[in-house]
VMD Tcl script that builds the backbone (N, CA, C; Angstrom):
set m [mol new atoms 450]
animate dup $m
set s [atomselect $m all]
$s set {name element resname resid chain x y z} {
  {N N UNK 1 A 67.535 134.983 153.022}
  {CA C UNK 1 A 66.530 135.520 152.111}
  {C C UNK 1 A 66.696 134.851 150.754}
  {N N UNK 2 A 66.003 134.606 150.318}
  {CA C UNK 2 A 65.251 133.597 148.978}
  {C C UNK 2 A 65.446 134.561 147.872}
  {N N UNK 3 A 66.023 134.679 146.957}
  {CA C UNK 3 A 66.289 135.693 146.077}
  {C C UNK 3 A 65.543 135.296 144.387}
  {N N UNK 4 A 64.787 135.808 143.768}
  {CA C UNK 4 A 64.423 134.593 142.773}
  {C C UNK 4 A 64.702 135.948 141.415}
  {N N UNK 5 A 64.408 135.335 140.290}
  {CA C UNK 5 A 64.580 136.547 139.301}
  {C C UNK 5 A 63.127 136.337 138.379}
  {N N UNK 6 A 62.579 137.920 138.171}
  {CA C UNK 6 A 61.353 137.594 137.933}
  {C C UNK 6 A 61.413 138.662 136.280}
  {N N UNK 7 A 60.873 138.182 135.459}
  {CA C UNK 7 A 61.231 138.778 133.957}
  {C C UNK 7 A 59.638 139.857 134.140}
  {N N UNK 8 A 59.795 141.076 133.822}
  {CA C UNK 8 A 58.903 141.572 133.856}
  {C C UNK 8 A 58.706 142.712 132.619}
  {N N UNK 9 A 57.760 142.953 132.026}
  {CA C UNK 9 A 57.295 143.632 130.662}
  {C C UNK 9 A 56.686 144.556 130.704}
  {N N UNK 10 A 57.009 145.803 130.425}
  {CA C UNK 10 A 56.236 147.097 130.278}
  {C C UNK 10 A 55.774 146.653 129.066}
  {N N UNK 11 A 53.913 146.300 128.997}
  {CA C UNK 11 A 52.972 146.630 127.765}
  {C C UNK 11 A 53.295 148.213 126.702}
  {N N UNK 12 A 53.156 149.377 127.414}
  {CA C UNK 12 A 53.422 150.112 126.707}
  {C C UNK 12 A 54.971 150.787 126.904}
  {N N UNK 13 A 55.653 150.497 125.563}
  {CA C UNK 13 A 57.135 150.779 125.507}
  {C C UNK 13 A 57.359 151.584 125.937}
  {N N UNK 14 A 56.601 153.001 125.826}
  {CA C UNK 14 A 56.973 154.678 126.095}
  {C C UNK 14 A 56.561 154.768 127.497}
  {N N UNK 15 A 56.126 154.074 128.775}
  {CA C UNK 15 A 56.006 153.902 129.987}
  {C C UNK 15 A 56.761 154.984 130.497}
  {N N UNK 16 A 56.628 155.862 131.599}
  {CA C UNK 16 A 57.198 156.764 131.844}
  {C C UNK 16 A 57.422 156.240 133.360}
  {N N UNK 17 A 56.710 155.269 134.091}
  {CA C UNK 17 A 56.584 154.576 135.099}
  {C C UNK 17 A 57.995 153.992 135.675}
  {N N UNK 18 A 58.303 153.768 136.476}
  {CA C UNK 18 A 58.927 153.060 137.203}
  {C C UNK 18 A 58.562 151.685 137.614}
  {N N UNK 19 A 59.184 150.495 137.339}
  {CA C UNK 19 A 58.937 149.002 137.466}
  {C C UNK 19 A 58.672 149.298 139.133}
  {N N UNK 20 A 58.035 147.924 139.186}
  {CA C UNK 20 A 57.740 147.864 140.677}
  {C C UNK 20 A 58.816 147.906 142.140}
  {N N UNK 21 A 58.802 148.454 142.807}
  {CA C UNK 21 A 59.972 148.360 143.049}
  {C C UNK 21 A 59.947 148.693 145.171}
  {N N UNK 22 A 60.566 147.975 145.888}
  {CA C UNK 22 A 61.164 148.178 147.553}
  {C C UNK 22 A 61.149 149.668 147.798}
  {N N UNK 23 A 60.456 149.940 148.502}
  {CA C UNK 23 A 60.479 151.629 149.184}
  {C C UNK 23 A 61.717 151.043 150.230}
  {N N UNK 24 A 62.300 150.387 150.935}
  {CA C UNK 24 A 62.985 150.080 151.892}
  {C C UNK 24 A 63.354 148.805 151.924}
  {N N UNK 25 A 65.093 148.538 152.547}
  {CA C UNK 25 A 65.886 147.696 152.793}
  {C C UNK 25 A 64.528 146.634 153.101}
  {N N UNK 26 A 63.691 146.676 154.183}
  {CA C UNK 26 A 62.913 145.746 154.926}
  {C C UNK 26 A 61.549 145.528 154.005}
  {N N UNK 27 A 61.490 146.250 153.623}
  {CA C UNK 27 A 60.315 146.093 152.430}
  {C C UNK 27 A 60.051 144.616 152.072}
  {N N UNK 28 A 58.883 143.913 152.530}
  {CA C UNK 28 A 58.253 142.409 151.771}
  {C C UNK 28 A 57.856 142.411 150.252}
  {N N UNK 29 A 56.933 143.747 150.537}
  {CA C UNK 29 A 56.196 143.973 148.811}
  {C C UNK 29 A 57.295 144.927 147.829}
  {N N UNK 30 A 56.651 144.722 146.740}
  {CA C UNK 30 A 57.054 145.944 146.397}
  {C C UNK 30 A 56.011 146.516 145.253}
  {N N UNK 31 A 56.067 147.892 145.599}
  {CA C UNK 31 A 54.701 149.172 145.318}
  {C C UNK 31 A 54.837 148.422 143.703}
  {N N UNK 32 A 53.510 148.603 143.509}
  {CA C UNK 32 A 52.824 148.455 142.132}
  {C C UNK 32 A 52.105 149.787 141.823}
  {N N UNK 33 A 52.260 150.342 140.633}
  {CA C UNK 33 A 51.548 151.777 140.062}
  {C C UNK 33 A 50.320 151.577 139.381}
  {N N UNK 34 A 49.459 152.419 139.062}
  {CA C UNK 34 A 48.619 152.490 138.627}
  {C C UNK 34 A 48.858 153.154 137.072}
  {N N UNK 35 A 49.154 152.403 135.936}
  {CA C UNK 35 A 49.268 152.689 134.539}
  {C C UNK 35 A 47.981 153.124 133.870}
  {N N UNK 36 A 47.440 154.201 134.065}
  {CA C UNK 36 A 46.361 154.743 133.585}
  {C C UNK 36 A 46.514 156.336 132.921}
  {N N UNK 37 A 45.519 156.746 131.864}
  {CA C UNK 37 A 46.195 157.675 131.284}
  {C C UNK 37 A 45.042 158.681 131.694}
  {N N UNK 38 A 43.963 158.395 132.231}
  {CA C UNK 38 A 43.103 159.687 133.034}
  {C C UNK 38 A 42.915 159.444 134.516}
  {N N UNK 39 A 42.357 159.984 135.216}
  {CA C UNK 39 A 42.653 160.025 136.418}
  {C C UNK 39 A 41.193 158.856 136.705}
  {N N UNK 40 A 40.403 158.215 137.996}
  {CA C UNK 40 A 39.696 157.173 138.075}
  {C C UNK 40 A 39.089 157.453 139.439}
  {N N UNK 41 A 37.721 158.146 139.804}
  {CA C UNK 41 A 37.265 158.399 140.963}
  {C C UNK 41 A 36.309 157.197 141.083}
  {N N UNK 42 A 36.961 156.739 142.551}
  {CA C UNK 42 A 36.048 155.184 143.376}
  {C C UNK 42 A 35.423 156.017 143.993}
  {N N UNK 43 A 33.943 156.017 143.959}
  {CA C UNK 43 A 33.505 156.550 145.218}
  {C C UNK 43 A 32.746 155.721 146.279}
  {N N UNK 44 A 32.393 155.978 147.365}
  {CA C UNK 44 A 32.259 154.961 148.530}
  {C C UNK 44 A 31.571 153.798 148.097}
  {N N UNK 45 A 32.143 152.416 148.498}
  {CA C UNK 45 A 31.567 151.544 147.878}
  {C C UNK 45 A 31.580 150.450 146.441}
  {N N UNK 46 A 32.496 151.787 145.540}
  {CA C UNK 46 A 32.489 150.878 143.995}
  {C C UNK 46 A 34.325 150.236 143.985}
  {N N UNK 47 A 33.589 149.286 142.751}
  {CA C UNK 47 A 35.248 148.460 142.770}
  {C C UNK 47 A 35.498 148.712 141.437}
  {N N UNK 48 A 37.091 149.039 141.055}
  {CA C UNK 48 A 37.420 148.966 139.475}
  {C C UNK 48 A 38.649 148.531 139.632}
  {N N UNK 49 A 38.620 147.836 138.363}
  {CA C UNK 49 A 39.887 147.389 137.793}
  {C C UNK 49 A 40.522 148.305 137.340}
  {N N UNK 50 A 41.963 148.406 137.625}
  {CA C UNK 50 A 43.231 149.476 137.637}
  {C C UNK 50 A 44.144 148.867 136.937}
  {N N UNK 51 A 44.473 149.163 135.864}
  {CA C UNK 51 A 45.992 148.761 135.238}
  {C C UNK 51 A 46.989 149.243 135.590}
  {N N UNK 52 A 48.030 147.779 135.088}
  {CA C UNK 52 A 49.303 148.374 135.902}
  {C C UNK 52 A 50.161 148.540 134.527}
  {N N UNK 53 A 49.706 148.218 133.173}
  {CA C UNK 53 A 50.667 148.326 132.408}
  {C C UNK 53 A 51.573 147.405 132.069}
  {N N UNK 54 A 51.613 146.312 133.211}
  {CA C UNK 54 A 53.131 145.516 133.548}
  {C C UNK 54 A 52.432 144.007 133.290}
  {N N UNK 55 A 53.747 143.172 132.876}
  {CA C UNK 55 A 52.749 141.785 132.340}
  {C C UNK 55 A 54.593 140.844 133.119}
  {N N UNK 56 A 54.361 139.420 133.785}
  {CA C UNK 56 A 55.375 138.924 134.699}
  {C C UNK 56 A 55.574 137.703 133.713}
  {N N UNK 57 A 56.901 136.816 134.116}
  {CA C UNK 57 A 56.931 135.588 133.759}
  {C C UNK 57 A 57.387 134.862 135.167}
  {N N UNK 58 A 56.812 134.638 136.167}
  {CA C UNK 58 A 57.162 134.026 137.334}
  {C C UNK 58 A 57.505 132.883 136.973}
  {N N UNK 59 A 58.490 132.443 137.934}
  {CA C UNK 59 A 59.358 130.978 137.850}
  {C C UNK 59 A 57.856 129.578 138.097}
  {N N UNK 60 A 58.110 128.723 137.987}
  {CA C UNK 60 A 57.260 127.555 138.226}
  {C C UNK 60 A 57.595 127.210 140.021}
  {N N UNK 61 A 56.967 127.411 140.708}
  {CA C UNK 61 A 56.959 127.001 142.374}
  {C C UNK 61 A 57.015 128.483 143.055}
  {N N UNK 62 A 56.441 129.606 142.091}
  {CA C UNK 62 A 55.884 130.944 142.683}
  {C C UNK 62 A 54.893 131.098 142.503}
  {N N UNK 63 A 54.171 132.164 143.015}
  {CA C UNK 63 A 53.106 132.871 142.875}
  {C C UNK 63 A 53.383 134.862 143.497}
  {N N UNK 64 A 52.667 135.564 142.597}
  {CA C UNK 64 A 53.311 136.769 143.386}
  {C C UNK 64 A 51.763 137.123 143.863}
  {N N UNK 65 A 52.008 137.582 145.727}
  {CA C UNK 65 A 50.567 137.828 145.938}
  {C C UNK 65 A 50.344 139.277 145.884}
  {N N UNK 66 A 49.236 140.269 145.793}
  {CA C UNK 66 A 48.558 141.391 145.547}
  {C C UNK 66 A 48.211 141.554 146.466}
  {N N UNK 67 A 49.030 142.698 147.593}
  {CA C UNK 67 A 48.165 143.213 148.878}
  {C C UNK 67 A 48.082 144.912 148.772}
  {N N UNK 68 A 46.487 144.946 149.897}
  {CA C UNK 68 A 46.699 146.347 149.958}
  {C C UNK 68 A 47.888 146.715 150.461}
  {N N UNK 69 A 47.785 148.047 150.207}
  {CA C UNK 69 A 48.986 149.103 151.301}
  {C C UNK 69 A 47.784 149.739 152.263}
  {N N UNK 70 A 48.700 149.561 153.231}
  {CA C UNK 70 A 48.333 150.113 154.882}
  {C C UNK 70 A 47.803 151.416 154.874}
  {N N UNK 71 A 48.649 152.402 154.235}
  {CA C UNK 71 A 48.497 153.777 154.271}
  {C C UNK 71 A 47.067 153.944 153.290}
  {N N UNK 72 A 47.026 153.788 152.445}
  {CA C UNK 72 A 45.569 153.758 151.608}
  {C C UNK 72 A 44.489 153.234 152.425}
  {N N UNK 73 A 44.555 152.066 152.984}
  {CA C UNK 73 A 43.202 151.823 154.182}
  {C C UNK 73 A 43.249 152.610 155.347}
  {N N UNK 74 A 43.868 152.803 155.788}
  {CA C UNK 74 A 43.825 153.602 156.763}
  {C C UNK 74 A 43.669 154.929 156.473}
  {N N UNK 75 A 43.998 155.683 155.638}
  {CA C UNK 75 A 43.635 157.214 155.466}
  {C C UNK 75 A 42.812 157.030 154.418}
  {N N UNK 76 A 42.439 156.452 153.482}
  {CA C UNK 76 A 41.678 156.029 153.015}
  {C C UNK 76 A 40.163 155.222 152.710}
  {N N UNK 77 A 40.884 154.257 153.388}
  {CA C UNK 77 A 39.697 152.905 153.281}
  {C C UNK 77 A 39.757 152.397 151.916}
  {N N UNK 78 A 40.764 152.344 151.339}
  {CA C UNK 78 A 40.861 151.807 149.931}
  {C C UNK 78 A 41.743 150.791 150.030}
  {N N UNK 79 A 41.128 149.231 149.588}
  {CA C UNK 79 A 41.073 148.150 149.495}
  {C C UNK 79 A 41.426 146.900 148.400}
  {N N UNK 80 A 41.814 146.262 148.426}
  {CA C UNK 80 A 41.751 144.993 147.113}
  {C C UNK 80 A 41.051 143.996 147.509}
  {N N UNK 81 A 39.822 143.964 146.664}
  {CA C UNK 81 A 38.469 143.088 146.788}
  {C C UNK 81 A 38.848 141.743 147.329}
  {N N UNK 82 A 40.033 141.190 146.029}
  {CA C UNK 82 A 40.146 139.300 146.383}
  {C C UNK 82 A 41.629 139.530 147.513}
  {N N UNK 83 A 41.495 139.903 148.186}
  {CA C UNK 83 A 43.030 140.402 148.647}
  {C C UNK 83 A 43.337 138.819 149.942}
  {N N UNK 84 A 44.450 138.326 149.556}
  {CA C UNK 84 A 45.357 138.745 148.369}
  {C C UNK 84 A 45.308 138.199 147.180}
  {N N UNK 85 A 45.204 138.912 146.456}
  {CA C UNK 85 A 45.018 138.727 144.567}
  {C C UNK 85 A 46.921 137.545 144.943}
  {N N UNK 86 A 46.244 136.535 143.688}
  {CA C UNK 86 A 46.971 135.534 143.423}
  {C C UNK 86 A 47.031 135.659 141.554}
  {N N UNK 87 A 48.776 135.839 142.169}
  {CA C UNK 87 A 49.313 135.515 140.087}
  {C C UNK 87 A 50.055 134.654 140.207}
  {N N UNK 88 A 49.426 133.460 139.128}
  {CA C UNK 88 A 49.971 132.362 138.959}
  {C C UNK 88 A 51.391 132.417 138.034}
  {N N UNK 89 A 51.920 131.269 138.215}
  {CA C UNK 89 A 53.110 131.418 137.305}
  {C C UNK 89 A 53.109 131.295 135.748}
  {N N UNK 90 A 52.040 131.028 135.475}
  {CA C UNK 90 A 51.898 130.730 134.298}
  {C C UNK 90 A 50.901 131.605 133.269}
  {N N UNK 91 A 50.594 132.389 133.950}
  {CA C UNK 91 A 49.890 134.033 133.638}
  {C C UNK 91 A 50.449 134.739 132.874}
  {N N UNK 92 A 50.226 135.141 131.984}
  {CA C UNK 92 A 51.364 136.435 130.947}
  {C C UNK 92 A 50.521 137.610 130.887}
  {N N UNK 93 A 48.927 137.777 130.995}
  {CA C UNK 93 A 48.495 138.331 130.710}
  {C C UNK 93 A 48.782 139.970 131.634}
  {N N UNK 94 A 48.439 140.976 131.455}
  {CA C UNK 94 A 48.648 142.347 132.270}
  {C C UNK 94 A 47.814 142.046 133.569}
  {N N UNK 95 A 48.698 142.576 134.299}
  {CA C UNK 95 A 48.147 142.608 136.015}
  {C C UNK 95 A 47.043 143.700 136.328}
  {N N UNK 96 A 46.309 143.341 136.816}
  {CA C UNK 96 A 45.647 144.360 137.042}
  {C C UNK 96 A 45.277 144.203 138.232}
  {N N UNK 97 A 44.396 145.498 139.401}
  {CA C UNK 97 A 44.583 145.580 141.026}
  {C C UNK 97 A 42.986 145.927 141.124}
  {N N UNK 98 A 42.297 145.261 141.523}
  {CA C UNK 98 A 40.381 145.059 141.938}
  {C C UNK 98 A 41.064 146.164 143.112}
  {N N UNK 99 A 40.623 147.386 142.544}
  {CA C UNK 99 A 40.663 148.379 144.111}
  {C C UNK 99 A 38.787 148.878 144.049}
  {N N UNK 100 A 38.946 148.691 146.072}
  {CA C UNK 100 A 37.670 149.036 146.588}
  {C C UNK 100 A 37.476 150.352 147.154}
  {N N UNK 101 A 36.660 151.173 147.143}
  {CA C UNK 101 A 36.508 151.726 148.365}
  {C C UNK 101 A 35.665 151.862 150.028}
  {N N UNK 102 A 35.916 151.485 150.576}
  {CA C UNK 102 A 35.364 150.808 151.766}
  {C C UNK 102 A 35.517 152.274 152.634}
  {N N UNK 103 A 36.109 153.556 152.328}
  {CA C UNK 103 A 35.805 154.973 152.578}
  {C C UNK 103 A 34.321 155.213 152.525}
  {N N UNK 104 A 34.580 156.111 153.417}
  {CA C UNK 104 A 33.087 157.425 153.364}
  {C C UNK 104 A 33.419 158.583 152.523}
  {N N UNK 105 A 34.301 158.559 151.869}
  {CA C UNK 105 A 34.662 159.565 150.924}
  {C C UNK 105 A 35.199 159.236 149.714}
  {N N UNK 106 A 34.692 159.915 148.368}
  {CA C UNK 106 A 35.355 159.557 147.279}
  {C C UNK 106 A 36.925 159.412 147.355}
  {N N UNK 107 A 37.356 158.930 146.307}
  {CA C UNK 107 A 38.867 158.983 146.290}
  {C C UNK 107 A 38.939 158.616 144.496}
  {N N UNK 108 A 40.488 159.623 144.386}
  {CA C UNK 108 A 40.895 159.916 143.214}
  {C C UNK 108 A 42.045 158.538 142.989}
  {N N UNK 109 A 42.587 157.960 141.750}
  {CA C UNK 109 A 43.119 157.109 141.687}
  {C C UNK 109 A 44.119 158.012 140.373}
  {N N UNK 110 A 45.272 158.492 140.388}
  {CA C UNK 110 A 46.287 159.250 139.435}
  {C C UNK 110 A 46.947 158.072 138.797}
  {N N UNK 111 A 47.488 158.678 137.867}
  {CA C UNK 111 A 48.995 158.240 136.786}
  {C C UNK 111 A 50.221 157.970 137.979}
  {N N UNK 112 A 50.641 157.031 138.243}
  {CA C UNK 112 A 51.617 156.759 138.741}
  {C C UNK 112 A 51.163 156.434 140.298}
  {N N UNK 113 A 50.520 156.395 140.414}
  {CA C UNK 113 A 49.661 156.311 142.336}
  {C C UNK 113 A 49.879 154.957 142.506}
  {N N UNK 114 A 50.947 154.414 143.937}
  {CA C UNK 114 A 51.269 153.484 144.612}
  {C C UNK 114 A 49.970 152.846 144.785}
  {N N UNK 115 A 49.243 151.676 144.249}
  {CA C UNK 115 A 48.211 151.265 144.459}
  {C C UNK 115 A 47.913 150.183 144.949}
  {N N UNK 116 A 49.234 148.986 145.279}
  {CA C UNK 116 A 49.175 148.256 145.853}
  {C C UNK 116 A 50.776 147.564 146.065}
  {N N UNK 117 A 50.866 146.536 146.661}
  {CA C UNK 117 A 52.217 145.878 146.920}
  {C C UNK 117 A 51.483 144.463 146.744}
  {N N UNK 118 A 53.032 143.989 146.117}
  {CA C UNK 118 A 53.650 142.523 145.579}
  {C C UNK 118 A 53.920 141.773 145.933}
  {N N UNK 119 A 53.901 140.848 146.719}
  {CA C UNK 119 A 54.901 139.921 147.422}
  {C C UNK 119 A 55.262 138.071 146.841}
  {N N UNK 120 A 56.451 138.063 146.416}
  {CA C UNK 120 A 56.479 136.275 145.903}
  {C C UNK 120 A 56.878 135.965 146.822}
  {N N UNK 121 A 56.187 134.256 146.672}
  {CA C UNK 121 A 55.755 133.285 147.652}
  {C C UNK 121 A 55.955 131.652 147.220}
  {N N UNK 122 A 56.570 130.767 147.757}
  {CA C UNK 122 A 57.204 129.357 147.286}
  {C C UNK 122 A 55.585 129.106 147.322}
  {N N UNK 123 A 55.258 127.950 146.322}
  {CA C UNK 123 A 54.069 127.879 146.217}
  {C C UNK 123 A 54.269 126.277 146.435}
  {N N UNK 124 A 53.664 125.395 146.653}
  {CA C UNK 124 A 53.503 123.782 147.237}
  {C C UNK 124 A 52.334 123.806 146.725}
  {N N UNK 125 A 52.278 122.419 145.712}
  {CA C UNK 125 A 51.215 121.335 145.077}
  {C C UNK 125 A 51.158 120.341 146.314}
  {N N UNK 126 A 49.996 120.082 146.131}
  {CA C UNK 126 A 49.638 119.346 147.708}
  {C C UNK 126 A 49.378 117.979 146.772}
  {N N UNK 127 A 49.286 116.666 147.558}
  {CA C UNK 127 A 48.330 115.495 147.177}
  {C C UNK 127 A 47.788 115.286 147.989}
  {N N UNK 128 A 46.297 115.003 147.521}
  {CA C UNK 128 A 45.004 114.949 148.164}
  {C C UNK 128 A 45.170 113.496 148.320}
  {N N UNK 129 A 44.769 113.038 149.495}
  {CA C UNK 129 A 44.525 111.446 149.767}
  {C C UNK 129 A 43.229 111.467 150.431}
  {N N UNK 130 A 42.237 110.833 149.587}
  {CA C UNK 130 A 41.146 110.678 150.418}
  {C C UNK 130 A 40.895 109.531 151.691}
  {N N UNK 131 A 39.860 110.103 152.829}
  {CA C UNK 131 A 40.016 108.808 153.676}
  {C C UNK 131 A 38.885 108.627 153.931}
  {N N UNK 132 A 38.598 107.785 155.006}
  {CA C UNK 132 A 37.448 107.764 155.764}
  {C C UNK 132 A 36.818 108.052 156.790}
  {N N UNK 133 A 38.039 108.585 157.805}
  {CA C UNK 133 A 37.733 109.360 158.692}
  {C C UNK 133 A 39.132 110.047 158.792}
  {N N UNK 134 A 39.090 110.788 159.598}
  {CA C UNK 134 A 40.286 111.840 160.030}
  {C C UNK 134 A 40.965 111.588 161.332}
  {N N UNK 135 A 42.196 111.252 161.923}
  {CA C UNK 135 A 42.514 111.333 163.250}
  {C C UNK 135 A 42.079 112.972 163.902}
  {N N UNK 136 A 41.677 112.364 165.299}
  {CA C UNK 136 A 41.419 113.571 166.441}
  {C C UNK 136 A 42.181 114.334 166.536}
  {N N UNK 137 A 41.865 115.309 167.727}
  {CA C UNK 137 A 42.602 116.440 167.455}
  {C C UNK 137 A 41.664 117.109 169.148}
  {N N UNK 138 A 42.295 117.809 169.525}
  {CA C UNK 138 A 41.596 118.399 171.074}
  {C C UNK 138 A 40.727 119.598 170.420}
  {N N UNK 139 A 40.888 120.202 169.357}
  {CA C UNK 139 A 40.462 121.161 168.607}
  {C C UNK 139 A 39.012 120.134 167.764}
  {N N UNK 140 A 39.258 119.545 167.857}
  {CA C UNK 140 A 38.095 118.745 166.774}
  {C C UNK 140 A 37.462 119.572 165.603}
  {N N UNK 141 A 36.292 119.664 165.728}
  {CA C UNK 141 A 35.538 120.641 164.513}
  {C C UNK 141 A 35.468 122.483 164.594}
  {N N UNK 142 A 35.761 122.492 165.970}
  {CA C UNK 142 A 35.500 123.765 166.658}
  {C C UNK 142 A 35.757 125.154 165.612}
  {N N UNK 143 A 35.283 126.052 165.189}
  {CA C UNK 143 A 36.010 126.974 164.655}
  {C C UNK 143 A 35.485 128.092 164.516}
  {N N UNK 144 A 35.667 129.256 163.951}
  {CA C UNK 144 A 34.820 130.431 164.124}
  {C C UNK 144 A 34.906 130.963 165.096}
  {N N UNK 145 A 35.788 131.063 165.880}
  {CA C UNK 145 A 36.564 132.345 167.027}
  {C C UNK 145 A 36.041 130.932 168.136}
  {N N UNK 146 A 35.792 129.815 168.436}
  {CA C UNK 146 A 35.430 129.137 169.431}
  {C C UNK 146 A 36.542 129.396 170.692}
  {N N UNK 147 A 37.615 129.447 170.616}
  {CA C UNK 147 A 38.322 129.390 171.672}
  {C C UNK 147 A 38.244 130.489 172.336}
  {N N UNK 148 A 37.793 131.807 171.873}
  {CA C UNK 148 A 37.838 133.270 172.617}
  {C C UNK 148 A 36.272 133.520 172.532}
  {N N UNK 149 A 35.553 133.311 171.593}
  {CA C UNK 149 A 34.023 134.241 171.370}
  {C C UNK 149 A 33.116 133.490 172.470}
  {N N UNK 150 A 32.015 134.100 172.811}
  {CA C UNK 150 A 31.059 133.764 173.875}
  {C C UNK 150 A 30.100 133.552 172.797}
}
mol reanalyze $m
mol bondsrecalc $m
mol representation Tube
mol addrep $m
């Protein structure tokens, strides 16, 4: 396991919050809160931006990605629009979590409510080489479920 150290900033000093942090040994993400000081009803369908309060200095060859949590879509249907939300390393600004609701029922968004998970990721700069054609492939252009869909 890849261990990296990530500098992270509570915006407001008096934060009563807990940094982001592993519910479990096996844990990939780790829970991100919702830093808000009134409560925030999505109802079926709308998207808002959720603060987290928290602002990162990721290393150069990371990125930390923004996924839903399981338990919120599923008893829920509450979602992250660009998912997975991508923070670059070079970002300072406050994080914030595009939550959807993709429910048939409103839903309440609280002070401190697990609203999404974290995960850093080695990030690779590619070089583009342009060509003129591409070597084959048995797959050729095929795509869009071709190998299973009728």
């Amino acid at each position: 396991m890849d261990n990296i150290k990530i500098k992270i900033q509570k915006l407001d000093k008096k934060s009563d919050l807990p940094l982001p942090n592993y519910e479990s040994n096996g844990s990939s993400g780790l829970d991100i809160r919702a830093d808000i000081s009134e409560s925030i009803l999505l109802t079926p369908g709308q998207i808002k931006l959720i603060p987290t309060g928290l602002a990162m200095s990721i290393p150069m060859g990371y990125e930390a990605q923004i996924r839903p949590r399981s338990g919120l879509a599923l008893k829920n249907g509450i979602g992250i629009v660009n998912s997975p939300g991508t923070i670059d390393s070079d970002y300072r600004g406050e994080i914030a979590i595009i939550l959807i609701n993709w429910g048939d029922k409103p839903f309440l968004v609280n002070r401190g409510d697990r609203i999404a998970q974290m995960v850093f990721c080695n990030v690779s700069h590619a070089e583009l080489l342009e060509v003129n054609c591409l070597e084959e492939t048995l797959r050729g252009s095929g795509g869009f479920g071709h190998t299973g869909m009728e």
